[in-house]
N, C-alpha and C positions, 0 to 999 in steps of 0.2 A: 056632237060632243060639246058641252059647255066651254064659253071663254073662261079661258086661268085667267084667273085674277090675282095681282102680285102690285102689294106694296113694297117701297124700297124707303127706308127713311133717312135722311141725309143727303144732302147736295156737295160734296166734297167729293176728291177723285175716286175714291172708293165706290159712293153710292152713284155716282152716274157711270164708273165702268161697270158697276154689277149692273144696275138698268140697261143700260148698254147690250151688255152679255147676254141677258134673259129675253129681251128684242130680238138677236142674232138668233138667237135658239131655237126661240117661239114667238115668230112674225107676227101670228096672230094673239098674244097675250095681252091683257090689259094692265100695262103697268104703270103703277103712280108712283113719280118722286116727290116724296115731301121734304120739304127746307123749312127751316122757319125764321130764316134768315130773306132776305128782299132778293138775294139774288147769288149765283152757285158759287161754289169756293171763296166763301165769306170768314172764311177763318185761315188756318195754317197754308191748305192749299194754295190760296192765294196769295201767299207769302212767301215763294218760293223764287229762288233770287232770280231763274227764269234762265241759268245756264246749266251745259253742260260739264258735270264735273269728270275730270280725267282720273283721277286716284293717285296723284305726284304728292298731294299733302300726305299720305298713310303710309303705313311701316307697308315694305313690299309683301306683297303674299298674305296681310291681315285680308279681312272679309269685307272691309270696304273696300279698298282698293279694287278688289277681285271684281267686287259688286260694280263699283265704275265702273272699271275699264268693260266689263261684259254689257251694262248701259249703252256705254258709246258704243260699242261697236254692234248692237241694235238697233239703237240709233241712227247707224249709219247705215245697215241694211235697209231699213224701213224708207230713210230717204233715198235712196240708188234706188229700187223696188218702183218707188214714184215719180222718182225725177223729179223732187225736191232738192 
């Protein structure tokens, strides 16, 4: 069977978890991430204040909030899971 070949364009959290993803899938895929930036989350991504938010600033029950608070508490799985 031929190697799949897959570009991904973009170095932002999106295009390395989809590069990510398509490795997880298919071990043996040849995938290329192009940036054309010097180096990954060179834009927004890298811009992110680097905490987590709890959802205390939003109306209760709007879609942020919910979105939080469901965040952390993945968040919090994933670290227990690792013993982080």
């Amino acid at each position: 069977m031929p190697t799949r070949r897959v570009a991904v364009i973009g170095g932002g959290i999106l295009g390395v978890a989809v590069a990510r993803e398509l490795l997880k899938r298919s071990p043996d895929a040849d995938v290329t991430l192009f940036e054309k930036e010097d180096r990954l989350a060179a834009h927004q991504t890298g811009r992110n204040s680097g905490v987590v938010h709890a959802g205390l600033y939003y109306e209760p029950g709007s879609n942020k909030a919910v979105l939080c608070r469901r965040g952390v508490a993945l968040l919090e799985d994933f670290t227990a899971e690792r013993g982080i």
